[in-house]
Each structure stands twice: as structure tokens, then as C-alpha cells.
C-alpha positions as CSV (number, residue, x, y, z in Angstrom):
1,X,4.8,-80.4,-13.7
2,X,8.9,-80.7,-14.4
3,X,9.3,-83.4,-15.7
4,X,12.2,-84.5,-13.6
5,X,9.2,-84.4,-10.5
6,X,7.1,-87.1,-12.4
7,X,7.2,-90.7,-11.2
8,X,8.5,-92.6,-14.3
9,X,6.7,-95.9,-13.3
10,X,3.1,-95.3,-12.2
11,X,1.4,-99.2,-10.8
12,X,-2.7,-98.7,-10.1
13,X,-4.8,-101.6,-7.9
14,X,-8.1,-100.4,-9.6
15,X,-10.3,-101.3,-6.7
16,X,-14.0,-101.0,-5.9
17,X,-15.8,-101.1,-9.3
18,X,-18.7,-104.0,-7.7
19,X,-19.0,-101.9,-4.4
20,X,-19.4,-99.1,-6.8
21,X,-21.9,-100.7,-8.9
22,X,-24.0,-101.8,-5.7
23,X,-24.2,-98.8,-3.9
24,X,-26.6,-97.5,-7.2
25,X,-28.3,-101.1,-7.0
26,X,-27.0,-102.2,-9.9
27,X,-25.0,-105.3,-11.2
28,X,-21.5,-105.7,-10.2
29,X,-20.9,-105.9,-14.1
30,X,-22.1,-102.5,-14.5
31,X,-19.7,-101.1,-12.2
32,X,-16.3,-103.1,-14.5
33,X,-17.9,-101.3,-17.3
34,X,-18.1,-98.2,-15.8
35,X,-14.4,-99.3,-14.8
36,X,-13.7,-99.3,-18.4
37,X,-14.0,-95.8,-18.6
38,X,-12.0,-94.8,-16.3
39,X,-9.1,-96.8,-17.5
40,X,-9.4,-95.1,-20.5
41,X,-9.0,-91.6,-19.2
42,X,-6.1,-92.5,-17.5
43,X,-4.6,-94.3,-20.1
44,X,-4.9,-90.6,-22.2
45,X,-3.9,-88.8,-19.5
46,X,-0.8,-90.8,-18.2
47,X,1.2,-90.3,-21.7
48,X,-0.1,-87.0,-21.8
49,X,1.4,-86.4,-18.5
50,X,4.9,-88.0,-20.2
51,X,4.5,-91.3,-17.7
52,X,6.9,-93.4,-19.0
53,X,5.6,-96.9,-17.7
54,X,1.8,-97.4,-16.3
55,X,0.8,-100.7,-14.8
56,X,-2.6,-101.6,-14.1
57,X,-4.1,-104.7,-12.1
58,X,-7.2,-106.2,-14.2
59,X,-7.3,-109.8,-12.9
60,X,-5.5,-111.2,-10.1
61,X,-5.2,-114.7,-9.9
62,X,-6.8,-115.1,-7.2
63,X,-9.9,-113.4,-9.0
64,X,-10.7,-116.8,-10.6
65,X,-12.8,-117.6,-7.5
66,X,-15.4,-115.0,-8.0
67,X,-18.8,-116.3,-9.9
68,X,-18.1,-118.0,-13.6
69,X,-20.6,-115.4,-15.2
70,X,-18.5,-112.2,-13.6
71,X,-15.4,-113.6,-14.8
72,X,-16.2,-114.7,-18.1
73,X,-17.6,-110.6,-18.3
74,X,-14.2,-109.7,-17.3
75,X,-12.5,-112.0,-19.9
76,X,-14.6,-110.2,-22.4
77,X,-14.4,-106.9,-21.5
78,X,-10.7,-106.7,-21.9
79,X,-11.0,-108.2,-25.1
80,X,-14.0,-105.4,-25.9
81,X,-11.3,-103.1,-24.2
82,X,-8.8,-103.5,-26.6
83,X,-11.1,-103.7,-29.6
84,X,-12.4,-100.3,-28.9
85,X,-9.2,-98.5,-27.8
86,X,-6.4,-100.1,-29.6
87,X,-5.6,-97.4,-32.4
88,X,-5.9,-95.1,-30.9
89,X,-3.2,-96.2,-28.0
90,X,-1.7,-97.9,-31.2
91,X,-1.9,-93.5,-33.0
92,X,-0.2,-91.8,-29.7
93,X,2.1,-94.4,-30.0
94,X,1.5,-96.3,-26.5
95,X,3.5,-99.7,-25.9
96,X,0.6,-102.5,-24.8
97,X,1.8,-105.1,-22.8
98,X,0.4,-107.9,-21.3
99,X,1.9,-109.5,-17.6
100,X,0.4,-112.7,-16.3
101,X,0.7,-116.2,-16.7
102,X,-0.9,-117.6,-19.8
103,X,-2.4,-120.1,-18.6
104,X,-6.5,-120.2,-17.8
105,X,-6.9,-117.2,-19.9
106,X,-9.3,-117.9,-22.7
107,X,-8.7,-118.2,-26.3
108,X,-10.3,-115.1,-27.6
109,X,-8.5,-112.6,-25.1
110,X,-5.0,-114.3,-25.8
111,X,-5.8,-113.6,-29.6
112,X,-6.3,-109.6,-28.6
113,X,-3.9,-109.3,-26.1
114,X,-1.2,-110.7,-28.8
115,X,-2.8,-108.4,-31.5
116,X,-2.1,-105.8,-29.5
117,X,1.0,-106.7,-28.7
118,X,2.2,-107.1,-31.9
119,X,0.9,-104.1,-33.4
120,X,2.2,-101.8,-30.6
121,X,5.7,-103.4,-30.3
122,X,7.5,-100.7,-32.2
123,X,6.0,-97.5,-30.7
124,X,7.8,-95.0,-28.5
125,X,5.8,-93.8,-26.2
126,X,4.2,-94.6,-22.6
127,X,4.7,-98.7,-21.7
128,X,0.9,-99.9,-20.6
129,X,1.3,-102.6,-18.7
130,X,-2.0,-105.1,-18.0
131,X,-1.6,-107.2,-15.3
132,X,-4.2,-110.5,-16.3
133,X,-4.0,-113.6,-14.4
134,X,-1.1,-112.1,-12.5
135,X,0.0,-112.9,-8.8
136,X,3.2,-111.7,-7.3
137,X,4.1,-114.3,-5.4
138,X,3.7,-116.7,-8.5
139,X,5.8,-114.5,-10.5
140,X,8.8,-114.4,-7.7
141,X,8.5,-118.4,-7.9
142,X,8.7,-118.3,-11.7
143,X,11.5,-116.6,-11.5
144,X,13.3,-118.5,-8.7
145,X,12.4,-121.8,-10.6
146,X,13.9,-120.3,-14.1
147,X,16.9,-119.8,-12.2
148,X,17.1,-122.5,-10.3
149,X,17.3,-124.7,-13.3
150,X,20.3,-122.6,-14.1
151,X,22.1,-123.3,-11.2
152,X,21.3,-126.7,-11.6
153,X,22.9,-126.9,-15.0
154,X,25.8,-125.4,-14.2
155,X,24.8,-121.7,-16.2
156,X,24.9,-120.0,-13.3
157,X,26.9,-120.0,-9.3
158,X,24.9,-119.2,-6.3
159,X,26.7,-115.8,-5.7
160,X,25.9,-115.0,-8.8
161,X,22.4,-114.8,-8.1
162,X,21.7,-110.8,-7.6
163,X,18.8,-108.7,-7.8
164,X,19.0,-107.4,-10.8
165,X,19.4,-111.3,-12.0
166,X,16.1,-111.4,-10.1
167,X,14.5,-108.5,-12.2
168,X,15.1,-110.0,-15.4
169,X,13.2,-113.0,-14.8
170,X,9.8,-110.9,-13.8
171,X,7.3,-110.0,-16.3
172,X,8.3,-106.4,-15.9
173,X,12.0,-107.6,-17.1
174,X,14.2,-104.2,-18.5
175,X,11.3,-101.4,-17.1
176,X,11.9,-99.2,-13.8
177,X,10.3,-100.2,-10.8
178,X,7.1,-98.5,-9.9
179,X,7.7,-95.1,-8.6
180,X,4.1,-94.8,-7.2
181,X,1.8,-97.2,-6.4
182,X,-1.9,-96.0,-6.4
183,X,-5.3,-98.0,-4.7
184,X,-8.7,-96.6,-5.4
185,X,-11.2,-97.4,-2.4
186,X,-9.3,-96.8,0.3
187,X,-8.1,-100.3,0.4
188,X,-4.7,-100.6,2.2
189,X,-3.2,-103.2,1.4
190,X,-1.2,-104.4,-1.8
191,X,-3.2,-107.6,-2.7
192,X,0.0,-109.8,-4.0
193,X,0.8,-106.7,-6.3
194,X,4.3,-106.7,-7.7
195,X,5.7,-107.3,-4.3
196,X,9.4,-107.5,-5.0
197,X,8.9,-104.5,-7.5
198,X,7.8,-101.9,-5.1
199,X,9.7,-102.3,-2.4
200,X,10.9,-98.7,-2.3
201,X,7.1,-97.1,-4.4
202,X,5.7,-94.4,-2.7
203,X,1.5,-95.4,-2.0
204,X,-1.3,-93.0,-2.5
205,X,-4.6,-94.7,-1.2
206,X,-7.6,-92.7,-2.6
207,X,-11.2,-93.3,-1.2
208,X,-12.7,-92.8,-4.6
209,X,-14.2,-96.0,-6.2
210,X,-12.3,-96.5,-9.3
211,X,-15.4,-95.5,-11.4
212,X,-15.2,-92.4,-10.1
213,X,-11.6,-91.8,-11.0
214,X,-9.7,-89.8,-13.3
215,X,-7.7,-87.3,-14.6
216,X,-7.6,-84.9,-12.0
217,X,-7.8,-87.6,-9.1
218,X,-4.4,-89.0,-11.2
219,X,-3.1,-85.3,-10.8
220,X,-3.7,-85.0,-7.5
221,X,-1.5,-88.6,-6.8
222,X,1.2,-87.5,-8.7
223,X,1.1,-84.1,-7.0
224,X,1.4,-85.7,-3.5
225,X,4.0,-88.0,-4.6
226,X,6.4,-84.6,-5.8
227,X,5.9,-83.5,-2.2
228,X,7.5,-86.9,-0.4
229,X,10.8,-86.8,0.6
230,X,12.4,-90.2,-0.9
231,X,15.4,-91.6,0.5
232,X,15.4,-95.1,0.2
233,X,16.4,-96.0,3.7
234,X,19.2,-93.5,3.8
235,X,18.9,-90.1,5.2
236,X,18.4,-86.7,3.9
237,X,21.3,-85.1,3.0
């Protein structure tokens, strides 16, 4: 595909991997790990596609509800994630970023998502975003606090409070917004998912479980987003 037709910023609510796993009578842990998987294929086949940004929703913070044992497998997972998979993100030069509060997130995955960090920081290639302990509306109120105390201190007017002011306080600071916005499981709805970031992203809901999802489901997204007629509000000319 031209690349001029690609969606630079490509965000993915990964959704389903416990119905997934409990449909085949299994564990929902089997179904994250399975999860796993997938998130690797698409990883591979996003910067082979030339996606400049991909964002991915791992942990909500609302997730912290579920059962102590399924999260702490979570916690772990990313950690076994980025173990496995780090060189060779790190060898086609993949940017690994991590967006989320700190906070709550155990020791061990802070230590690997801040190697990886580190030792992707000067690549070139596609921006991997992981959203972990991340809520939308927490980030918007993170941002409207940091500037709040601006204003306060006399750094900053009211009407010179702008949206792009906004954007630089998010975690997602100096990136495009996302283009397309993809939900396995044919959830619809956005589940506090970079709200103020997609307020113009064209959504693809597929009904695949997000085990079940790859390269060619990823295609198939981006295909149907080439074929909608963006205008932003306006009208076509």
C-alpha cells in the first residue's frame, strides 16, 4: 500500500484474550499468553508495514480490580514480554515506550520497562507505545493539574491554555494522534482509551478475539481505513 494511504498512528484495545481462553475451557491466563503472540506479530508486521507510531492497551487502570493472581500473571508477562522480544524490536530498530502512571506497577516490570526504554531510545524506526496502568481520564487530569500549577504561578495566562498546550502534557507528548483506532472482539466502545487523542481516529471493530489476530486481520484494518473518506468535520471538497 502507498505509503501516503497508511495511517501513521495505529492505537489497538486488545480485547477478548479470557473469553478466548474460556470458550476452549481453559484458564483465562492461557488466553493473555496466547495474547502474547499476537502482539508480537503485530509488532513485526506494523514496522514492516512503515507504521510510524503503534499504541497498544495492556492494563487499564481500572484492570486492577480483576483477581490478584490474574494480575500479578499480567505484571509478569510484560516483563516475560520484553525479555523475550526486546532485541529483536531493539535490531529493527523499534522505539519502546511505556504510557501509564507509575505508580502500583511492581518493581520488577518498572526495571524492564526502563531497560527497554533505555536501550531503544536512540532507534529510528516505528514508536511502540504500551499503555500499563493507563486511564484517559487520569491522564487529561494530570495534565490539567500540571497546568493548573502554571497558571497558578504566574508561567502561564488562561488564553494561553490551547490544545496543543494540552497535548504536550499527555503521555503521548510530540507523537501524531491515532489515525486508526482498532478493538478486537467486537466490543464497541473505547474503554477510557486516549479519549482526547482520538477525537478525529477512524475505528475498525473486528469480531476476532485478539488471539486470533494478526497480520492479515491488521491488513485488512488498514485496508478499510484507506477506503474512508476523512474530513474532520468539514466537507468534501
Amino acid at each position: 500500500m502507498p505509503k501516503e494511504l497508511l495511517p501513521r498512528h495505529v492505537a489497538i484495545i486488545m480485547d477478548g484474550n479470557g473469553r478466548w481462553a474460556q470458550r476452549r475451557l481453559m484458564p483465562r491466563t492461557y488466553g493473555h499468553r496466547e495474547g502474547m503472540k499476537a502482539l508480537k506479530e503485530v509488532v513485526k508486521a506494523s514496522s514492516e508495514m512503515g507504521i510510524e507510531v503503534l499504541t497498544v492497551y495492556a492494563f487499564s487502570t481500572e484492570n486492577w480490580t480483576r483477581p490478584q493472581d490474574e494480575v500479578s500473571f499480567l505484571m509478569n508477562l510484560l516483563v516475560e514480554f520484553i525479555e523475550k522480544e526486546l532485541e529483536e524490536m531493539h535490531q529493527n530498530q523499534v522505539q519502546v515506550h511505556f504510557i501509564g502512571e507509575r505508580s502500583r506497577i511492581p518493581a520488577a516490570c518498572l526495571d524492564a520497562i526502563d531497560r527497554a526504554g533505555v536501550k531503544t531510545r536512540d532507534n529510528r524506526g516505528m514508536v511502540f507505545n504500551v499503555a500499563v496502568n493507563y486511564g484517559a481520564r487520569q491522564e487529561m487530569l494530570r495534565a490539567v493539574q500540571t497546568i493548573a500549577a502554571e497558571a497558578a504561578a504566574g508561567r502561564i495566562l488562561p488564553d494561553e491554555i490551547t490544545e496543543d498546550r494540552i497535548s504536550a502534557e499527555l503521555f503521548t507528548a510530540g507523537l501524531p494522534d491515532p489515525d486508526l483506532l482498532i478493538r478486537t472482539a467486537g466490543e464497541m466502545r473505547v474503554s477510557n482509551y486516549l479519549l482526547w487523542q482520538i477525537a478525529y481516529s477512524e475505528f475498525v471493530v473486528v469480531d476476532k478475539m485478539w488471539p486470533d489476530f494478526g497480520k492479515a486481520d491488521l491488513s485488512e484494518a488498514i485496508r478499510e481505513y484507506a477506503r474512508r473518506d476523512r474530513r474532520f468535520g468539514g466537507l468534501k471538497s
